[in-house]
C-alpha positions in Angstrom: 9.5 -106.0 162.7 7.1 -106.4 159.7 5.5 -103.0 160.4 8.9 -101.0 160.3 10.0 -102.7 157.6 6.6 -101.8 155.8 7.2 -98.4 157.0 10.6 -98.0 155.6 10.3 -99.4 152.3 7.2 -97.2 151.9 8.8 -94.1 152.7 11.0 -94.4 150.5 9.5 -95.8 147.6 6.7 -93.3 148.0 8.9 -90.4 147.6 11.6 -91.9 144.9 4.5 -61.8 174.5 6.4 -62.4 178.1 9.9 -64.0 178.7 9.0 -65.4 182.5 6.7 -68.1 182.9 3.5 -67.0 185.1 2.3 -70.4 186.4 -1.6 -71.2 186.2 -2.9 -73.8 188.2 -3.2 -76.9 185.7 -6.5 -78.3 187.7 -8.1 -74.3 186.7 -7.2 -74.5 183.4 -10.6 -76.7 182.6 -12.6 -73.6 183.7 -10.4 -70.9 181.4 -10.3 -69.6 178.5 -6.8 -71.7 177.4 -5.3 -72.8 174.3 -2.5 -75.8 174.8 0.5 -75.7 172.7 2.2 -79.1 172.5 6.1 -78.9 171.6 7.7 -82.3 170.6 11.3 -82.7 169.8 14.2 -84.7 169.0 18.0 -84.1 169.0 21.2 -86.1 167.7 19.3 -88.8 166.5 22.0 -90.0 163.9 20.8 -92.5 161.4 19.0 -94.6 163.9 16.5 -96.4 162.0 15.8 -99.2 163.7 15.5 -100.0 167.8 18.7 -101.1 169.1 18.9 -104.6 169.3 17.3 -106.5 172.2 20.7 -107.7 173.8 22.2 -104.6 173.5 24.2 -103.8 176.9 22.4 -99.8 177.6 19.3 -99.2 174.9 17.5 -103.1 174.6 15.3 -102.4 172.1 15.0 -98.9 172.3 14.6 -96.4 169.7 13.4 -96.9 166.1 11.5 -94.6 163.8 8.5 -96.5 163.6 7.9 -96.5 167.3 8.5 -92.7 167.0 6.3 -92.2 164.3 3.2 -94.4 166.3 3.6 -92.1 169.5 3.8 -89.2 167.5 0.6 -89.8 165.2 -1.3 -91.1 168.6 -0.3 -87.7 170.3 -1.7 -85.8 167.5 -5.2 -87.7 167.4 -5.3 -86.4 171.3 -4.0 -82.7 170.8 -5.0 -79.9 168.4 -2.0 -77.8 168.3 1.1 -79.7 167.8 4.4 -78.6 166.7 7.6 -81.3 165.7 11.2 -80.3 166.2 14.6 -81.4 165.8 17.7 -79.9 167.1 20.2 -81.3 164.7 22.5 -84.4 163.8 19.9 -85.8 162.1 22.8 -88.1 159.7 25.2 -90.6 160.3 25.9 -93.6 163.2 24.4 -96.4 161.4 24.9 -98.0 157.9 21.3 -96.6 156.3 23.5 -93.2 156.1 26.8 -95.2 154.8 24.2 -96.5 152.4 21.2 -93.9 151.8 23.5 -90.6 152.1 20.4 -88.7 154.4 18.1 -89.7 151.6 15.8 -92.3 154.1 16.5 -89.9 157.4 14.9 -87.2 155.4 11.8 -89.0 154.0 11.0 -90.4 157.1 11.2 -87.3 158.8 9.0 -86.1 156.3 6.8 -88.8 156.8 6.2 -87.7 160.6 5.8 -84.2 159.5 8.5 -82.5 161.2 7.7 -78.7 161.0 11.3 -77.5 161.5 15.1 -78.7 162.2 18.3 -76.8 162.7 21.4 -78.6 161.2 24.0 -79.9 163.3 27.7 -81.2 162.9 27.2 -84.6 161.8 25.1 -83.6 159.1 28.0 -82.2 157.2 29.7 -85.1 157.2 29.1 -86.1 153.8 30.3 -82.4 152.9 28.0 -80.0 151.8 27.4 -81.1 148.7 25.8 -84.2 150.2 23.8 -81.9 152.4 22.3 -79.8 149.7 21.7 -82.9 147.7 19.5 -84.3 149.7 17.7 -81.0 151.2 14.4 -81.9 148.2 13.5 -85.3 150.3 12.4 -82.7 153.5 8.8 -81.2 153.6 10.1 -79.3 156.5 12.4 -76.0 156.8 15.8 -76.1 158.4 16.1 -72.7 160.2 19.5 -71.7 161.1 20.6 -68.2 162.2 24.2 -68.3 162.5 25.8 -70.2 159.5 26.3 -67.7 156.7 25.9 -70.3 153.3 26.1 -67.2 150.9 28.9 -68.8 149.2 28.6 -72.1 149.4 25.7 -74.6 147.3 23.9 -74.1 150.8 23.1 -70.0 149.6 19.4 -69.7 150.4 18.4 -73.3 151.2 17.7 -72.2 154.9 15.9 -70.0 156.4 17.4 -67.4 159.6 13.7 -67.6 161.7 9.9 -68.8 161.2 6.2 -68.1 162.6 3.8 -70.8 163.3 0.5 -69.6 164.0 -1.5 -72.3 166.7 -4.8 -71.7 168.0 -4.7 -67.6 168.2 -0.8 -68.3 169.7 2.3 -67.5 167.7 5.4 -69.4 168.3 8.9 -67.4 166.6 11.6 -70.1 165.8 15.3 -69.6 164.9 18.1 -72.0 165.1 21.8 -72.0 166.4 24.9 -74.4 165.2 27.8 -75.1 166.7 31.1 -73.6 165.4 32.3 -75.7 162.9 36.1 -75.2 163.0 38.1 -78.0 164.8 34.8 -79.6 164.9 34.5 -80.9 160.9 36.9 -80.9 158.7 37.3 -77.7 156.3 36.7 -79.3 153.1 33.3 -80.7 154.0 31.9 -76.8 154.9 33.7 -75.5 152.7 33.0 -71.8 152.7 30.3 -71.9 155.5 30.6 -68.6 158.1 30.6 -68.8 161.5 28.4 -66.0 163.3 28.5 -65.5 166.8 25.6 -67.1 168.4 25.1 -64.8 171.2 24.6 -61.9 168.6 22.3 -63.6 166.4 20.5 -65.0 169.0 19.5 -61.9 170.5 19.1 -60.5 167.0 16.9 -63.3 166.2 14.9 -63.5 169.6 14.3 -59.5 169.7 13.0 -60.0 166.0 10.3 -62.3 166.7 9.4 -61.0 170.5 9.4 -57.4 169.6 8.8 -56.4 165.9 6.8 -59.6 165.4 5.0 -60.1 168.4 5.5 -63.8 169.0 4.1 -65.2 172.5 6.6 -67.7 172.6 10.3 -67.7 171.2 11.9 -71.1 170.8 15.1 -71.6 169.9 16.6 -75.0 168.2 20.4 -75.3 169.3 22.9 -77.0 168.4 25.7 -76.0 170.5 25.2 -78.6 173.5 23.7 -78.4 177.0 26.9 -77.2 179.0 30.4 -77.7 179.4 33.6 -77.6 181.7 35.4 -75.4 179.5 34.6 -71.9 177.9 32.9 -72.8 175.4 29.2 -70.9 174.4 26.6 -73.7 175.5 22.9 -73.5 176.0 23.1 -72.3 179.3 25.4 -69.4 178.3 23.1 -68.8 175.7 20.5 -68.6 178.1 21.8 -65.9 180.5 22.9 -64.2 177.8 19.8 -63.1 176.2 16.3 -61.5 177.1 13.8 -62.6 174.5 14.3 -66.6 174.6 11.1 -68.6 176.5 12.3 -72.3 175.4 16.1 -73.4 174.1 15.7 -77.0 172.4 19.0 -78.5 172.3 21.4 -81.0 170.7 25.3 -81.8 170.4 26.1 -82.9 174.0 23.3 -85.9 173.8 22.4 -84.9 177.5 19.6 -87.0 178.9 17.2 -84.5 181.0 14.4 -86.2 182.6 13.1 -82.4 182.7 13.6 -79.0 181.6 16.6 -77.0 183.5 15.0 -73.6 184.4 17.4 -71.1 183.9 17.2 -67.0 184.3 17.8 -65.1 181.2 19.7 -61.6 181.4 16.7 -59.8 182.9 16.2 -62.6 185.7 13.2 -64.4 183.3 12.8 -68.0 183.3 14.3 -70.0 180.3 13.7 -73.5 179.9 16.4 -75.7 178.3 15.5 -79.2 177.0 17.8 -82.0 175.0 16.2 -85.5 175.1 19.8 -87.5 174.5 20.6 -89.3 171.3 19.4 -91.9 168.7 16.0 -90.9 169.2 15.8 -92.8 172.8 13.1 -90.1 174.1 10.9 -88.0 172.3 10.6 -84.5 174.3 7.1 -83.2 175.4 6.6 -80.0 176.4 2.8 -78.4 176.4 2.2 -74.8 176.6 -1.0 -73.5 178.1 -2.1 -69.7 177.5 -4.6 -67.9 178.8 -6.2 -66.2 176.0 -7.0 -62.8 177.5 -4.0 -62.3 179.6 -1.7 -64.5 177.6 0.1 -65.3 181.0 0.9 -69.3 180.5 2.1 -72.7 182.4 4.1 -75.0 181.4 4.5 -79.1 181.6 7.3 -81.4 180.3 6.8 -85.1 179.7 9.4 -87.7 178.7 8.1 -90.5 175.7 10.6 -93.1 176.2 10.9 -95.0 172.6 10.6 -98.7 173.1 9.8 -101.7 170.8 6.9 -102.7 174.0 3.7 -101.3 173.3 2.9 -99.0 176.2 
């Protein structure tokens, strides 16, 4: 308790090439040329601060930032190429937002060293104003493709797509939200556009594949894992597209104990990951590429967050 505590009050007094998978055989990849890629990500994890308490009926002590932040720094002394994500609703569901406006979500993401978030619903919901307001306490960019902020205080505070650059491998990121009409109240986007994320996405994905010659696309989405109604999900996004490897999601706070697999537009493999809410589970999922051939494997882990030492 101490410890996260320490951490919290520190943080914020310290701050005032190929679409299909081509499997290689994990027990050869000691005897290859390889570079390993480590993705980790997080999705809807709304103000959670602190592990929910120990009698709590579903999550006993699960969650917390400074659990988080321990699993993450211990993953990075054991990997060279690692890469942080999250895939929106970063604010609001416990009193630090009520309180801290984003402020301490933000630092303490910064704190981790999150490379990259998209921005979800909930993080409007102390209008956009508030959002913009507290954009200076993130180190990290949030990358969305398909909200048009051009006249709104949000006008060039994102960016539509970035290139991270790991071990000879480069890794193309862009970001999807949900539509925002019926979803938040008008007043709080105010003047946001909605562009279709089908379009972008294949704008986007094309983009980086093709003119910029990223060996992996990754998209951060916001729109939810799938639903019963017509509604453009992450598996619709999926088969609807051609230049996507890896869809990290948010909205729906699915729990998937491992990526789905589904086949793009050209009958490639996508993989879609969401890792639930609150920041429950952190999402693991290593690349490996074979330098010469750039053909790669994949393999997904689950890091449950718990107050227990593993």
């Amino acid at each position: 308790m101490s410890n996260r505590r320490e951490f919290i009050r520190t943080t914020l007094l310290g701050t005032a090439g190929v679409a299909a998978w081509n499997f290689i055989p994990l027990e050869a990849l000691a005897y290859k040329d390889v570079v390993k890629i480590s993705i980790l990500h997080t999705n809807d994890v709304h103000s959670r601060i602190d592990p929910f308490p120990l009698n709590d009926p579903k999550y006993p002590g699960m969650a917390g930032v400074a659990r988080r932040a321990e699993i993450i720094n211990q993953i990075r002394k054991e990997e060279e190429n690692v890469l942080l994500f999250d895939a929106g609703d970063i604010f609001q569901g416990t009193p630090y937002f009520n309180f801290y406006k984003g402020e301490l979500e933000l630092k303490l993401m910064s704190q981790m060293q999150y490379d990259a978030a998209t921005i979800g619903n909930h993080d409007f919901d102390n209008g956009i104003e508030g959002l913009h307001k507290q954009l200076p306490n993130a180190t990290f960019p949030f990358i969305c493709s398909n909200y048009d902020f051009s006249d709104t205080v949000m006008k060039n505070k994102t960016i539509t797509h970035k290139i991270f650059e790991k071990g000879e491998i480069k890794i193309g990121v862009f970001g999807l939200g949900v539509e925002l009409d019926g979803l938040v109240p008008k007043q709080l986007y105010k003047n946001t556009i909605y562009l279709d994320p089908i379009t972008k996405a294949n704008e986007m994905s094309t983009l980086l594949k093709n003119e910029l010659k990223c060996d992996v696309v990754i998209c951060l989405s916001h729109l939810g894992y799938e639903y019963t109604i017509k509604k453009i999900s992450d598996r619709i996004l999926a088969e609807s597209t051609e230049n996507i490897d890896i869809v990290i999601g948010g909205h729906t706070h699915t729990f998937l104990e491992k990526p789905t697999v589904a086949l793009n537009r050209k009958g490639k493999d996508v993989l879609i990951n969401q890792v639930g809410w609150a920041g429950i589970n952190l999402g693991k999922v290593d690349l490996f590429f074979e330098i010469n051939t750039k053909n790669k494997s994949v393999k997904s882990s689950l890091k449950n967050i718990s107050h227990k030492q593993e």
